[in-house]
C-alpha positions as CSV (number, residue, x, y, z in Angstrom):
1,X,-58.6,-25.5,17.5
2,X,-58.6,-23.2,15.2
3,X,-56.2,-20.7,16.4
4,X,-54.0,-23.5,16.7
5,X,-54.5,-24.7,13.4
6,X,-53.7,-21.4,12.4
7,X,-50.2,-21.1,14.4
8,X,-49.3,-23.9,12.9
9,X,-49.7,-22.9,9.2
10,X,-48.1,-19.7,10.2
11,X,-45.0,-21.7,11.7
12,X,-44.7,-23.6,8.8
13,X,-44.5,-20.8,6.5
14,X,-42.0,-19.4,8.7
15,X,-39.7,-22.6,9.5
16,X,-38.2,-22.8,5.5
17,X,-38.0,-18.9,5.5
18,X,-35.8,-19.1,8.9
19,X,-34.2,-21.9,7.2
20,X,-32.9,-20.4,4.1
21,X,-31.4,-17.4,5.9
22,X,-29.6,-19.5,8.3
23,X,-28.3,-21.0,4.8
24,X,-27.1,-17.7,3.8
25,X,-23.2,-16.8,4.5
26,X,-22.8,-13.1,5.9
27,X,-20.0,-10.8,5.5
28,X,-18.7,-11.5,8.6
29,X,-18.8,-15.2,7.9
30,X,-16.5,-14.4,4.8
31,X,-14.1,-12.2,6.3
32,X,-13.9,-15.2,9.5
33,X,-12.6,-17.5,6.7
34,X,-10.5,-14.8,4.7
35,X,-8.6,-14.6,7.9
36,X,-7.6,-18.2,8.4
37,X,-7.6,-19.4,4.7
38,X,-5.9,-16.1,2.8
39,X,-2.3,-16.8,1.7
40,X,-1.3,-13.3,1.8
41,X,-2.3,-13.1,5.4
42,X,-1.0,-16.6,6.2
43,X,2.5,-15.4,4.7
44,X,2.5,-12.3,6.3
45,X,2.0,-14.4,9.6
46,X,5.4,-16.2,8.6
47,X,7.0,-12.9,7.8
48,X,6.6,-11.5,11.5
49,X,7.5,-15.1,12.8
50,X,10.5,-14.8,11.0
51,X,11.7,-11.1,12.2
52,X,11.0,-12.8,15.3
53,X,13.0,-15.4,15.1
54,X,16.1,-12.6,13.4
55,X,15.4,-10.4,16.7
56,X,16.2,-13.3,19.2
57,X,18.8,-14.5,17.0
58,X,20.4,-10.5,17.4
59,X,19.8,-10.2,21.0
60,X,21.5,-13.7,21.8
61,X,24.6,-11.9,20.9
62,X,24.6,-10.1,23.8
63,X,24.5,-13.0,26.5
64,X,27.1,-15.2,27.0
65,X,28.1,-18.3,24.5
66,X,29.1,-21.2,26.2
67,X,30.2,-24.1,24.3
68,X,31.1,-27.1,25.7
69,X,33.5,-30.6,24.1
70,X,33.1,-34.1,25.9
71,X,35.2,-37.2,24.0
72,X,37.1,-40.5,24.9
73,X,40.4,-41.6,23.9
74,X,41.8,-44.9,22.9
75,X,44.6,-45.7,21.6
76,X,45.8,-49.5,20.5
77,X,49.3,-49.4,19.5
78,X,51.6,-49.0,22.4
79,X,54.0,-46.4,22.1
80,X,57.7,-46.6,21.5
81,X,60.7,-44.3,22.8
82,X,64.2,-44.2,21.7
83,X,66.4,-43.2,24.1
84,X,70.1,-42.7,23.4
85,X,72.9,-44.3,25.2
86,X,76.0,-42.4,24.9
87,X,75.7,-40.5,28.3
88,X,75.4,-44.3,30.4
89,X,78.5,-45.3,28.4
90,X,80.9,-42.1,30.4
91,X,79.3,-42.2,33.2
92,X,81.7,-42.7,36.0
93,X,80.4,-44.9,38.5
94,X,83.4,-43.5,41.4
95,X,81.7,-39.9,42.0
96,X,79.1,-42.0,43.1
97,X,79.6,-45.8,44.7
98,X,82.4,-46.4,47.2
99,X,85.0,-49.1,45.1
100,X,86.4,-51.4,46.6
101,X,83.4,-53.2,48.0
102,X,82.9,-56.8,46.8
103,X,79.6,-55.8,45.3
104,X,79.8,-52.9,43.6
105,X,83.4,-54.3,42.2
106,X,81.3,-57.3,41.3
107,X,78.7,-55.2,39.8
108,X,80.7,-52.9,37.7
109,X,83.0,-56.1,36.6
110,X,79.6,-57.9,35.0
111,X,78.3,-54.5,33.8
112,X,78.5,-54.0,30.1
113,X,77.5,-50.3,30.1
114,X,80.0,-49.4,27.5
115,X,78.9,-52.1,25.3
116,X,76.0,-51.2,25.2
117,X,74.1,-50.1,21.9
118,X,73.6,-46.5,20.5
119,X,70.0,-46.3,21.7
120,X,67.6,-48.0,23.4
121,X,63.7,-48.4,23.1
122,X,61.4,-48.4,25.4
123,X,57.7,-49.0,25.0
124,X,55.2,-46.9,27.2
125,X,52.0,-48.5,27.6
126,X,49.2,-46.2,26.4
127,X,46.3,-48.5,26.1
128,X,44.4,-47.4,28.7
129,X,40.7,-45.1,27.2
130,X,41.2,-41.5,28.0
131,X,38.5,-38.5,28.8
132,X,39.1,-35.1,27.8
133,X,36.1,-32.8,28.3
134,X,36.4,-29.0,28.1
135,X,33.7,-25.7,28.4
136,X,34.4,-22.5,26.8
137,X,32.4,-19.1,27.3
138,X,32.9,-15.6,25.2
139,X,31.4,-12.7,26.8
140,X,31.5,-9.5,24.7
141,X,32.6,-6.8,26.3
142,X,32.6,-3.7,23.7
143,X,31.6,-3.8,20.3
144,X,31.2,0.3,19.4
145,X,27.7,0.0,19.7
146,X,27.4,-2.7,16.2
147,X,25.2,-5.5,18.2
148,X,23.0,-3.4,19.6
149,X,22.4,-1.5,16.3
150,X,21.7,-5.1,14.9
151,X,19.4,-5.5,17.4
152,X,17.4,-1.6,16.6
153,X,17.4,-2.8,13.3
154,X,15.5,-6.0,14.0
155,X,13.3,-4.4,15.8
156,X,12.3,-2.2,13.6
157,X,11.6,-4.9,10.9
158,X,9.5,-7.0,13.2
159,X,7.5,-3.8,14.0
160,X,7.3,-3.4,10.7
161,X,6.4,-7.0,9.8
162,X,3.4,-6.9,13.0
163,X,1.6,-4.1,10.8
164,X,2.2,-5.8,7.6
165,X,-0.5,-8.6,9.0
166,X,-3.3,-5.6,9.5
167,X,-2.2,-4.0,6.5
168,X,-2.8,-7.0,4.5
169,X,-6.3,-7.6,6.2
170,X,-7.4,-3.9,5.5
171,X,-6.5,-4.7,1.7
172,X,-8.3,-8.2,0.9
173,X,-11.0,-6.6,3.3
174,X,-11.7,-3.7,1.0
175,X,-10.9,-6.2,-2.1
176,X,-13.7,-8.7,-0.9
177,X,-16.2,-6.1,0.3
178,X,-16.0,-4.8,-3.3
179,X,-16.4,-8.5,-5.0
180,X,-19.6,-8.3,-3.2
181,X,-21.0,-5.2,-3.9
182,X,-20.1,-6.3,-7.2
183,X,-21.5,-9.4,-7.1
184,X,-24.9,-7.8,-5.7
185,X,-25.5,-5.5,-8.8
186,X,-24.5,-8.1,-11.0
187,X,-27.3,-9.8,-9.9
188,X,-30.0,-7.4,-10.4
189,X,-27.7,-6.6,-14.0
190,X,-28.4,-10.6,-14.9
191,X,-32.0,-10.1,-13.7
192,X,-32.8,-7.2,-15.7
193,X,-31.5,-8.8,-18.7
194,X,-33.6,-11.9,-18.5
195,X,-37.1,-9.5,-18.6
196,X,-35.4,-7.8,-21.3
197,X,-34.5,-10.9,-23.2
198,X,-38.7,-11.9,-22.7
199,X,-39.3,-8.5,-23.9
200,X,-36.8,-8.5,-27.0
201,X,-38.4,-12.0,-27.7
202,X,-41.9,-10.9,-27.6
203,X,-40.8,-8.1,-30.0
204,X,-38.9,-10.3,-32.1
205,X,-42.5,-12.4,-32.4
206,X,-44.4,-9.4,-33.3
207,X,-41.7,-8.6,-36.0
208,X,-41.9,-11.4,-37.5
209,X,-45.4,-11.4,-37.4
210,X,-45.6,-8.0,-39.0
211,X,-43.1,-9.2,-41.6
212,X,-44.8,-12.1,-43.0
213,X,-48.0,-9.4,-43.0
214,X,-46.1,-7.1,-45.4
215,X,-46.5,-4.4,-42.0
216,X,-42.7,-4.3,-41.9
217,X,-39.2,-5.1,-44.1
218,X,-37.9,-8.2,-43.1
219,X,-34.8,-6.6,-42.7
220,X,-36.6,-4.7,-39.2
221,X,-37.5,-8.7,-38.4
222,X,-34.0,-9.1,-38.6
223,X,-33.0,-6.3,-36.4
224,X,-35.0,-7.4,-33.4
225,X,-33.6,-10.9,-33.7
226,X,-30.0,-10.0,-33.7
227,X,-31.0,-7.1,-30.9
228,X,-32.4,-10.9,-28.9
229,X,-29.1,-12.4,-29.5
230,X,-27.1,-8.9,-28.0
231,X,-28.5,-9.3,-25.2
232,X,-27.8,-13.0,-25.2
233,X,-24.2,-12.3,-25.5
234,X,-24.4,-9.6,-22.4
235,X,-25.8,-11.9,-19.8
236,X,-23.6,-14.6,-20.6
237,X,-20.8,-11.8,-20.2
238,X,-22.2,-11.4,-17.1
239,X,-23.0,-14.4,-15.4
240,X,-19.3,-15.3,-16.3
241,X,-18.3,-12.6,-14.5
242,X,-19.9,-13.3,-11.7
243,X,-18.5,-16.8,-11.8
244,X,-15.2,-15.1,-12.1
245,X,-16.0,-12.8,-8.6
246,X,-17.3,-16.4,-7.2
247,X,-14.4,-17.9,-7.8
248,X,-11.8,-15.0,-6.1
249,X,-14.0,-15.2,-3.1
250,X,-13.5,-18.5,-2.9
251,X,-9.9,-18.4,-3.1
252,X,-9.8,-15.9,-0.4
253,X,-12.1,-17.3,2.1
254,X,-11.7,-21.2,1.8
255,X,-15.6,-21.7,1.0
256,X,-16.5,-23.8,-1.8
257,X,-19.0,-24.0,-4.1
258,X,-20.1,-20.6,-3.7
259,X,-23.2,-19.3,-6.0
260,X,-24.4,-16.0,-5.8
261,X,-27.9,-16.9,-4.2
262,X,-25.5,-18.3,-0.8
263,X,-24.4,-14.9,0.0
264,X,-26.3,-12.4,2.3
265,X,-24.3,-8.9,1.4
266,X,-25.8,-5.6,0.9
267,X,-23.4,-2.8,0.1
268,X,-23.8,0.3,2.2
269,X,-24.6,2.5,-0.8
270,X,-25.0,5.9,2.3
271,X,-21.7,4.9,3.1
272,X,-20.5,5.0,-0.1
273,X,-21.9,8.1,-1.0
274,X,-20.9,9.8,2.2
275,X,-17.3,9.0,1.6
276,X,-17.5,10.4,-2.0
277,X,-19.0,13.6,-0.4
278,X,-16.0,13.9,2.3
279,X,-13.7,16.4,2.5
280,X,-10.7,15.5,0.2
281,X,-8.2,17.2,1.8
282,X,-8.9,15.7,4.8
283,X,-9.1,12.7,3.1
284,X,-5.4,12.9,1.8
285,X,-4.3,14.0,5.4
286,X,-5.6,11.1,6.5
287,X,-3.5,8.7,3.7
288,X,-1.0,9.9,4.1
289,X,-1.2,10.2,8.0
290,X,1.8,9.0,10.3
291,X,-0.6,7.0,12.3
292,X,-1.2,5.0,8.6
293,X,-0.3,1.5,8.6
294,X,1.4,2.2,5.4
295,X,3.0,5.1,6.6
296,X,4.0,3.5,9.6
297,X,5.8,0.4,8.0
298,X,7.8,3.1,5.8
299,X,9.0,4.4,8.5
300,X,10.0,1.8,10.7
301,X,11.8,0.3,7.4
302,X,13.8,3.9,6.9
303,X,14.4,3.6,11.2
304,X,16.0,-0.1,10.3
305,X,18.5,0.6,7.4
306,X,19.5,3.7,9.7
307,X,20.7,1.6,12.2
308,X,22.6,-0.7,9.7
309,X,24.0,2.3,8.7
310,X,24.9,2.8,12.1
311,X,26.9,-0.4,12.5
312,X,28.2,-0.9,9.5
313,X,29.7,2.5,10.5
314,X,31.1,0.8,13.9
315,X,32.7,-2.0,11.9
316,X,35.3,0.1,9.9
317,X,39.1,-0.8,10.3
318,X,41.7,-1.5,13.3
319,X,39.1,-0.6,16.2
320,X,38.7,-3.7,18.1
321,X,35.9,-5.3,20.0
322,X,37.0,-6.5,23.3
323,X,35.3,-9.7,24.4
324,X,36.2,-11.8,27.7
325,X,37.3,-16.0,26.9
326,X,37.1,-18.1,29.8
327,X,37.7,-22.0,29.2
328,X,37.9,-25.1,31.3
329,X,39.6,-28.3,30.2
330,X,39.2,-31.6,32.0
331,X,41.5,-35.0,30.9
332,X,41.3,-38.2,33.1
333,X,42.1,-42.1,32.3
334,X,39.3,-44.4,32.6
335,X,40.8,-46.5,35.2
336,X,40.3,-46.7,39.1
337,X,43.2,-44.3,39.7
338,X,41.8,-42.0,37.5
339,X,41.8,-39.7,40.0
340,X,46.0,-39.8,40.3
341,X,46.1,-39.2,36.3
342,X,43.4,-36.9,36.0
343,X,44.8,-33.1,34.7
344,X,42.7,-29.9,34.4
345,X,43.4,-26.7,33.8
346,X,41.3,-23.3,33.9
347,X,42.3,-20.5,31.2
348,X,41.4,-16.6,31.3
349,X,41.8,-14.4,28.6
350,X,40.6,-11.0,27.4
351,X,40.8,-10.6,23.5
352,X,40.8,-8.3,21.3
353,X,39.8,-8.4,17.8
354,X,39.3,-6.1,15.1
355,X,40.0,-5.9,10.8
356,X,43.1,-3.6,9.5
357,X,42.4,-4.8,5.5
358,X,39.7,-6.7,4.3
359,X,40.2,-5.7,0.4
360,X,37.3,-3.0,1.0
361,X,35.1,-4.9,1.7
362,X,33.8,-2.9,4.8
363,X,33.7,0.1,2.9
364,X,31.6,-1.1,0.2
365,X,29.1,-2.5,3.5
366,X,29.2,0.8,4.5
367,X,28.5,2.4,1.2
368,X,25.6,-0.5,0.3
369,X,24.1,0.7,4.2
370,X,24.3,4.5,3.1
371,X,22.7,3.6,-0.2
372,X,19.8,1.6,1.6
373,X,19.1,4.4,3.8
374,X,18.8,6.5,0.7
375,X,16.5,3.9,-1.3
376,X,14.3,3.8,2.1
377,X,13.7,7.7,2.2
378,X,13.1,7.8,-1.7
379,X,10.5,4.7,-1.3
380,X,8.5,6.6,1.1
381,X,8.0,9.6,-1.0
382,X,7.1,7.7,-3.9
383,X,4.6,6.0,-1.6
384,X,3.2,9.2,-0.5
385,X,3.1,10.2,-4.1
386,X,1.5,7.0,-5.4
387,X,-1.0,7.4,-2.2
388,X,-2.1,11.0,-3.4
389,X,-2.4,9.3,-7.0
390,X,-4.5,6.8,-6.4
391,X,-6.5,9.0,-4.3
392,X,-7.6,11.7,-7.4
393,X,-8.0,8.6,-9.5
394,X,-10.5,7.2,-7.2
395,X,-12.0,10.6,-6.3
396,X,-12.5,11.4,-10.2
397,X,-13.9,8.0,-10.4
398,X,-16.5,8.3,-7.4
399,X,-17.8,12.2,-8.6
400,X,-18.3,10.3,-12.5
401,X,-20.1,7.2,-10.7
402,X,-22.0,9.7,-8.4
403,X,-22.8,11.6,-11.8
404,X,-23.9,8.7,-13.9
405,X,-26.4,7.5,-10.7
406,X,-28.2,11.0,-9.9
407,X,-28.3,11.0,-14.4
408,X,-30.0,7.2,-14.6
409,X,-31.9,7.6,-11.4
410,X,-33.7,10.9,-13.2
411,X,-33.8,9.5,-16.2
412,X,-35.3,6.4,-14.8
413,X,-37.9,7.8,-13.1
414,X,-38.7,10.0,-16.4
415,X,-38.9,6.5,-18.1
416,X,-41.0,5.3,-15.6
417,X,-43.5,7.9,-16.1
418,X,-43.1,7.4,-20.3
419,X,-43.8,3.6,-19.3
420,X,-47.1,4.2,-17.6
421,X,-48.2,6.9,-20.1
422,X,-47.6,4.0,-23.1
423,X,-49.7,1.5,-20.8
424,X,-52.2,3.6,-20.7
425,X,-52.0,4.7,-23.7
426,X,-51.8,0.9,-25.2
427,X,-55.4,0.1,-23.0
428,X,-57.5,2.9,-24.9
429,X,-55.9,1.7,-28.2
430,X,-53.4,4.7,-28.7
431,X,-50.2,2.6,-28.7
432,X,-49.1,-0.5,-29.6
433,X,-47.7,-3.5,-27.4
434,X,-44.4,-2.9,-29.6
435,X,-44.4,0.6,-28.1
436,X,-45.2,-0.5,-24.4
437,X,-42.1,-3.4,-25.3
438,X,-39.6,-1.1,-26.4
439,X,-39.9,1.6,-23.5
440,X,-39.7,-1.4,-21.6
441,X,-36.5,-1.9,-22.7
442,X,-35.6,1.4,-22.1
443,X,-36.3,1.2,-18.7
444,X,-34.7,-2.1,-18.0
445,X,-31.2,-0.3,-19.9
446,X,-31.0,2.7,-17.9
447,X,-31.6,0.7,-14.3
448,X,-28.3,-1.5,-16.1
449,X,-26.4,1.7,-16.6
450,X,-27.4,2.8,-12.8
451,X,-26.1,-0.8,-11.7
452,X,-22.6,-0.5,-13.9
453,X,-22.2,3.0,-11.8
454,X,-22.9,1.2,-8.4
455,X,-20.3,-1.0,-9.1
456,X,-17.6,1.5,-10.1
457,X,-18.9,3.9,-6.9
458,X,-18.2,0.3,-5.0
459,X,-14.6,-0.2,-6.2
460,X,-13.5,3.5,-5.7
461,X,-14.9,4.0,-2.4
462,X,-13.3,0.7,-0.9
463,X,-10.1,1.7,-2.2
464,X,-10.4,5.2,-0.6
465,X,-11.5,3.7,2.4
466,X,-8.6,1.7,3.0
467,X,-6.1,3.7,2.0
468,X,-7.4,6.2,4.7
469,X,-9.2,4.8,7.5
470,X,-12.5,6.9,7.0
471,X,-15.7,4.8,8.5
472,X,-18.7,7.1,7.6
């Protein structure tokens, strides 16, 4: 009984400690919901989706386009013919009856064809409903090569596009993985300021004890209390911030109601420091790499206003595309004899069609296509150059962090030492419990400054890392 009554204490204690780390949200758990809730990913999504849809829409020029007409005719009005008379008046009826019969000179005596008016109408019944159906079908032939440059071009961009979506993944990665390395030191920032706001109080205390003793000026008194509210000031800097950071993540990740205490995120500070310690050169190889998603977008956007180029140059003046026409047309009255008064016909053509003056306006397409071109090959150097930029400014910025952390980690364990020499010193009545306070303080201030560094070693480093690939 008593090994079981001590299992179950011990399962207790565990059960809420299990618990609160299956409360915790993990990394992975963030970057799951950046996925699906980021609009920059969701709209590069639509972009690829679209060059999609532009590549089909190129390659359906290719194939066949068959079009095809089905309608019905009615007409209500009968329609009316005039018909001249003159010829009946002159006709002489002896080239071709035999005369002298008693019917036809009985005939010809009652006939009135030369009184007979100047014209004559006759209506033609039209009433009946009518169906005319037709298909047509264009084939092209030859074009000079412009559709399937079209369709190069297209495929470029939707290449293009398809790395945009991992490109834009790589970035908010490295932007939320340095939110919360952020949001990690700010934490131990804000808890270091709240024992040094209990230590500036207890001096402030003492101060003002000494003051109303005569021991000190009440001008020192004064000091400490507006050092008190300093420090005030910084950690409500600082929790804002980290409401700010809260807030992004948010955004990103589609969680709500995020507080610092809900995330489980440790940066990898040997990581960090072995990326700061990398070869640079290799570094900016790597950057600026062909195998780069960057690199590789730039270049399938330069491969896609070459081939505009390309047709654009294939749609100058008088050369024709030849394109084969074949259409069908099909009329019929919707009666039973339908059949009798049905027409069709089958027509096939081979056309030819090309521009001889448009007012310029295919040379200026041309020109716009070689300037494009141009601005593609000039956007990829200044990407390169903006790459190697941003590199030295991150590389500066991860030797000063790197600098400032080896400084504050000396010069806190210096402190430290200081700290337990004035406790000492304090127990055999050598020091004072101001003095033991204010190194205190010390202390706390040069772990803050070690924390500021992390988190400017955080931001570099996640930059770097994306904008090469490097995985320590």
């Amino acid at each position: 009984m008593k090994r079981i009554m001590t299992l179950l204490v011990l399962v207790s204690l565990i059960l809420p400690l299990a618990a609160q780390d299956q409360n915790k949200i993990t990394y992975e758990e963030l970057r799951a919901g950046m996925s699906s809730s980021s609009t920059d990913i969701m709209q590069a999504v639509e972009d690829y989706k679209s060059a999609s849809a532009d590549l089909r829409e190129a390659k359906s020029n290719l194939h066949p386009q068959i079009t095809y007409t089905l309608a019905g005719s009615y007409v209500y009005n009968h329609q009316v013919m005039s018909v001249p008379t003159d010829d009946f008046k002159d006709i002489d009826f002896g080239k071709y009856f035999t005369l002298g019969s008693p019917t036809i000179d009985g005939l010809l005596q009652n006939a009135s064809l030369r009184n007979l008016p100047d014209e004559i109408s006759l209506t033609i019944p039209v009433s009946d409903p009518y169906l005319n159906a037709s298909v047509s079908l264009i084939q092209p032939v030859y074009t000079w090569g412009k559709l399937t440059s079209s369709i190069d071009m297209y495929e470029e961009i939707e290449a293009a596009r398809a790395l945009q979506i991992g490109d834009t993944e790589a970035r908010l990665d490295a932007t939320l993985k340095a939110y919360l390395s952020s949001l990690y030191y700010l934490r131990q920032v804000s808890e270091r300021l709240e024992g040094m706001k209990e230590d500036t109080d207890q001096l402030v205390q003492l101060a003002n004890d000494s003051s109303e003793a005569g021991l000190i000026l009440s001008q020192d008194a004064a000091q400490a209390r507006v050092s008190t509210r300093q420090i005030d000031m910084t950690l409500t800097q600082v929790r804002t911030q980290m409401d700010t950071i809260l807030s992004q993540i948010e955004v990103m990740t589609g969680y709500d109601n995020l507080t610092a205490d809900m995330i489980d995120y440790t940066p990898d500070e040997d990581g960090m420091r072995a990326l700061a310690q990398a070869d640079r050169a290799m570094l900016e190889a790597m950057a600026t790499s062909a195998s780069q998603n960057s690199m590789q977008m730039l270049t399938h956007m330069i491969n896609a206003t070459q081939a505009a180029k390309k047709a654009a140059d294939r749609s100058m003046y008088v050369v024709p595309d030849i394109a084969l026409s074949v259409s069908a047309n099909y009329t019929a009255p919707l009666t039973s004899s339908f059949i009798d008064n049905s027409s069709w016909s089958v027509t096939v053509a081979v056309a030819l069609q090309g521009t001889i003056w448009d007012g310029g306006k295919n040379l200026s397409a041309r020109d716009k296509a070689e300037s494009a071109a141009s601005s593609a090959e000039i956007s990829r150097k200044e990407a390169v150059n903006t790459i190697k930029t941003t590199l030295a400014q991150n590389f500066a910025a991860m030797d000063l962090a790197l600098a400032q952390i080896d400084y504050q980690s000396a010069n806190i364990e210096m402190l430290d030492s200081q700290l337990e020499l004035e406790k000492t010193r304090y127990e055999y009545g050598a020091a004072s419990r101001q003095d033991v306070l204010e190194k205190q303080l010390e202390c706390a201030q040069a772990e803050i400054e070690r924390l500021n560094a992390f988190i400017s070693l955080a931001g570099s480093a996640y930059t770097v890392e994306y904008l090469t690939g490097f995985s320590s």
